[in-house]
One Martini backbone bead per residue (centre of mass of N, CA, C, O) as a GRO file, in nm:
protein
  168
    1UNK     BB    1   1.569  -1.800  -0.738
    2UNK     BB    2   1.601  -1.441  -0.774
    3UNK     BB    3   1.780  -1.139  -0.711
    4UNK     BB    4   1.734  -0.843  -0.760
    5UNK     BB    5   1.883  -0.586  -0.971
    6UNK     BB    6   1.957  -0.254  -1.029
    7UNK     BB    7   1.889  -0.283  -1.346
    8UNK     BB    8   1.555  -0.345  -1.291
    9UNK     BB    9   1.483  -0.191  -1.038
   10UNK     BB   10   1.475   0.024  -1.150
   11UNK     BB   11   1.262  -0.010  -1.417
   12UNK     BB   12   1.047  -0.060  -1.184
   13UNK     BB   13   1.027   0.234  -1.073
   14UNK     BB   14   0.986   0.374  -1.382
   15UNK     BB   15   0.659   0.276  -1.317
   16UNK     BB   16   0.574   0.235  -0.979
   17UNK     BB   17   0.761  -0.003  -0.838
   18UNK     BB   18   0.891  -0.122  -0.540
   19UNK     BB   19   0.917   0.192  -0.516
   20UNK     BB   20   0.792   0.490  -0.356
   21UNK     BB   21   0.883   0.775  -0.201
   22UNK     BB   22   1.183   0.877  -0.180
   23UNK     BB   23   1.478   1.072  -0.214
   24UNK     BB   24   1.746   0.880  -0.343
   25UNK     BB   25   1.799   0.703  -0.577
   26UNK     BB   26   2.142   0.728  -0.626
   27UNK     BB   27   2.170   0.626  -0.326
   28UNK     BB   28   1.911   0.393  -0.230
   29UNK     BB   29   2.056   0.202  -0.510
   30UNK     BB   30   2.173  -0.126  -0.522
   31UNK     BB   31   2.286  -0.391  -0.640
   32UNK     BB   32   2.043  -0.558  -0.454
   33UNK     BB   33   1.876  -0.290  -0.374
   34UNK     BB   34   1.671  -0.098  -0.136
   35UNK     BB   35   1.698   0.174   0.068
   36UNK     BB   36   1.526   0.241   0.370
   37UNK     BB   37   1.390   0.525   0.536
   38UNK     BB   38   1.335   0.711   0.778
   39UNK     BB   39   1.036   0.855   0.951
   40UNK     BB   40   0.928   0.676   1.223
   41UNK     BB   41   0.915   0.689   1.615
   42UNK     BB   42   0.774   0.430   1.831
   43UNK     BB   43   0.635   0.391   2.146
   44UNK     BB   44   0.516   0.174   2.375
   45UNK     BB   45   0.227   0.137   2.558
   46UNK     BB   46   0.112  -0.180   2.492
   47UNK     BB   47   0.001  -0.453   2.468
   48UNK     BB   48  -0.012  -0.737   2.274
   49UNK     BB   49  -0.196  -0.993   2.064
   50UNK     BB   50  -0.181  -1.349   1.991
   51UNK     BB   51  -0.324  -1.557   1.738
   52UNK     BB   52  -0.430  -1.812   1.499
   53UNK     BB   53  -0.712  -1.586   1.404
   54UNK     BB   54  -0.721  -1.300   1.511
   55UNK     BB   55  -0.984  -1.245   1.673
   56UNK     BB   56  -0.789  -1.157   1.936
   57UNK     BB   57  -0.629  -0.921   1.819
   58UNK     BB   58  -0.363  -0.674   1.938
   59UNK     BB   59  -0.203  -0.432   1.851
   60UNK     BB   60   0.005  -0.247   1.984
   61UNK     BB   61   0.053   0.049   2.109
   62UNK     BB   62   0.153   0.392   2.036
   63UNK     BB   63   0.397   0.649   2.051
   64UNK     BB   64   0.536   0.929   1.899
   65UNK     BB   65   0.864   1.009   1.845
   66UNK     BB   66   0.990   1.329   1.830
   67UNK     BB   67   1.202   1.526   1.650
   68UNK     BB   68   1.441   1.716   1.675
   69UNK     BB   69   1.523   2.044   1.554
   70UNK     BB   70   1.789   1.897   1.423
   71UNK     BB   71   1.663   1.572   1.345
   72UNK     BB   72   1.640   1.362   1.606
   73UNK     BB   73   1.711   1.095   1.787
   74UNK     BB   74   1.713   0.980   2.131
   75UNK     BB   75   1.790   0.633   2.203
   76UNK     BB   76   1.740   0.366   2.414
   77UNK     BB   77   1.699   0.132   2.484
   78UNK     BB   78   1.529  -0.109   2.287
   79UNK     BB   79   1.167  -0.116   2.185
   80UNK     BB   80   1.102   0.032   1.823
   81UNK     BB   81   0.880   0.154   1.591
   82UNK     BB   82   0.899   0.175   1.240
   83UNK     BB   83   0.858   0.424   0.972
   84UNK     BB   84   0.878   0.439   0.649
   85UNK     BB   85   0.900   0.671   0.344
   86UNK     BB   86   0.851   0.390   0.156
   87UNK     BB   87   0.687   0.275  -0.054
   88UNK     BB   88   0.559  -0.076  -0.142
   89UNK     BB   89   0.589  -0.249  -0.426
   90UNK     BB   90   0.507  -0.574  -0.481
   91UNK     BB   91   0.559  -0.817  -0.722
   92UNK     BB   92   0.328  -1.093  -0.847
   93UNK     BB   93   0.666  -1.230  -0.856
   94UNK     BB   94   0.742  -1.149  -0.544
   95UNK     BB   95   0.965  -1.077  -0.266
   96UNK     BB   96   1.041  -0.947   0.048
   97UNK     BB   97   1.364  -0.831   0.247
   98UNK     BB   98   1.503  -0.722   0.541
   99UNK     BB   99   1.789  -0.553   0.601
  100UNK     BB  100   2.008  -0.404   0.761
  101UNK     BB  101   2.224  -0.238   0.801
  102UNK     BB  102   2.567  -0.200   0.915
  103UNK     BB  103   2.574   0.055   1.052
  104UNK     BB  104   2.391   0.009   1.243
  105UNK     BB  105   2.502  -0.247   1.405
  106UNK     BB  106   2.756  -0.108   1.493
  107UNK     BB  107   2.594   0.035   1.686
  108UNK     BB  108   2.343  -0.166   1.813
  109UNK     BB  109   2.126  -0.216   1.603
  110UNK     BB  110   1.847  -0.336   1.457
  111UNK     BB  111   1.620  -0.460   1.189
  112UNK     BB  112   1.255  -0.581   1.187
  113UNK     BB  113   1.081  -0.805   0.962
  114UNK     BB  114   0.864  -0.882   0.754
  115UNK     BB  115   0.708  -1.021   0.510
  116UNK     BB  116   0.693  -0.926   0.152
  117UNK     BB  117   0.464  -0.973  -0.023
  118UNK     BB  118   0.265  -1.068  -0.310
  119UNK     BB  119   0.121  -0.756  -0.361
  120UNK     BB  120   0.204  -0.546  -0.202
  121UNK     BB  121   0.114  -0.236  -0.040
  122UNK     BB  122   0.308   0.052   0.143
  123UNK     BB  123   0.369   0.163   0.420
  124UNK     BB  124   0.603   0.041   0.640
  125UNK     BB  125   0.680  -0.155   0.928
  126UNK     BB  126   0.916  -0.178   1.181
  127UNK     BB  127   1.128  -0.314   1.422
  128UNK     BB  128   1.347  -0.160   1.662
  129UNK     BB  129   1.680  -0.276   1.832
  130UNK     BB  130   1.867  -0.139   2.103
  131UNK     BB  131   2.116  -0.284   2.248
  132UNK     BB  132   2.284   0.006   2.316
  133UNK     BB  133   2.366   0.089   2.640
  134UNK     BB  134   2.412   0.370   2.484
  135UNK     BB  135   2.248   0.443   2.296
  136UNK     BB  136   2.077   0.587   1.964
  137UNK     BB  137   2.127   0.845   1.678
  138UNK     BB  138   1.855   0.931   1.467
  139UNK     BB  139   1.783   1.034   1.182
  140UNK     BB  140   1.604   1.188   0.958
  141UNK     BB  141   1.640   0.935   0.698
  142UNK     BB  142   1.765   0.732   0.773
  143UNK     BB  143   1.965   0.450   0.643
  144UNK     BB  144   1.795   0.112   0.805
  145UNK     BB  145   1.738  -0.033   0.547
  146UNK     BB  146   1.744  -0.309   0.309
  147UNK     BB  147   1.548  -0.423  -0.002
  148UNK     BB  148   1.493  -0.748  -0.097
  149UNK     BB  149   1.427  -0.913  -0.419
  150UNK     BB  150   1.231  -1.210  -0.506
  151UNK     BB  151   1.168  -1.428  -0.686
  152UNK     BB  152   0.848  -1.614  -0.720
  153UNK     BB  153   0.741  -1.922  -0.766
  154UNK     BB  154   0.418  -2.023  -0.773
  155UNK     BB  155   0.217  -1.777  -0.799
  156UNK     BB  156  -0.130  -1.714  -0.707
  157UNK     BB  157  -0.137  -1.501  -0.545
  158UNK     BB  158  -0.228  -1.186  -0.354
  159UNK     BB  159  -0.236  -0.957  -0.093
  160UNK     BB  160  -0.486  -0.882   0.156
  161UNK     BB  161  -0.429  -0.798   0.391
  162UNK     BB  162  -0.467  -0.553   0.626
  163UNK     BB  163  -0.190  -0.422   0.502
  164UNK     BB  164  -0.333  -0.302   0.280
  165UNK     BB  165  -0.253   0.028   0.259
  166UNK     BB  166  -0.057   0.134   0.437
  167UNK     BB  167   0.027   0.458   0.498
  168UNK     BB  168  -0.124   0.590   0.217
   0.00000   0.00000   0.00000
């Protein structure tokens, strides 16, 4: 396993793989990965049910949280779902994992996502949990997640799942 550096990423972004619909390549792409930055943010409205065949499988509903007219939302503390604005297209040798921005974590809050298979595209969405007390002011585009790809070995398949081509 070896995780991909921004001259790599780079060569693979002018493809049109890796990220797609970006805001600011120059300032996104970091020497380990590539900051995600924030499109929307929803509140739940109703429980999820998960079970082991997906059968009964109900996503919880939400409903999107409009940025103030200066392009801003104030969370309270709490858990919300977040849409990023860039499509991710991950190579059938690759996985992606996200991690927080630092400053976001300093502020009290993290983002948490699931693993991008191999073979994903999408916009993906990821879950915001505000820690602090005193909630926190996300712009938007704010950079709140960098993702980072890492090669991988013996992979028989590409994704197929739901979300394949979400929000895009």
């Amino acid at each position: 396993m070896s995780v991909l550096g921004d001259s790599i990423l780079r060569k693979f972004i002018e493809n049109g793989m890796i990220v797609q619909c970006f805001i600011d390549l120059n300032m996104q792409l970091q020497p380990a990965g590539i900051d995600l930055t924030l499109g929307k943010v929803f509140k739940f409205t109703s429980m999820g049910i998960i079970d082991f065949s997906n059968e009964k499988r109900r996503i919880a509903d939400v409903e999107e949280i409009p940025f103030s007219k200066d392009g801003y939302v104030d969370l309270p503390p709490g858990a919300y779902r977040i849409m990023f604005n860039e499509v991710v297209v991950v190579p059938k040798d690759c996985i992606a994992i996200a991690l927080p921005r630092s400053s976001l974590m300093r502020s009290g809050a993290t983002v948490i996502t699931a693993l991008w298979d191999p073979g994903y595209k999408g916009r993906s969405q990821g879950l915001l949990v505000v820690f602090n007390d005193k909630g926190i002011r996300l712009f938007k585009n704010a950079r709140v997640a960098q993702l980072i790809f890492i090669r991988a070995s013996g992979v028989s398949r590409s994704y197929e799942g739901t979300y394949q081509g979400e929000n895009i």
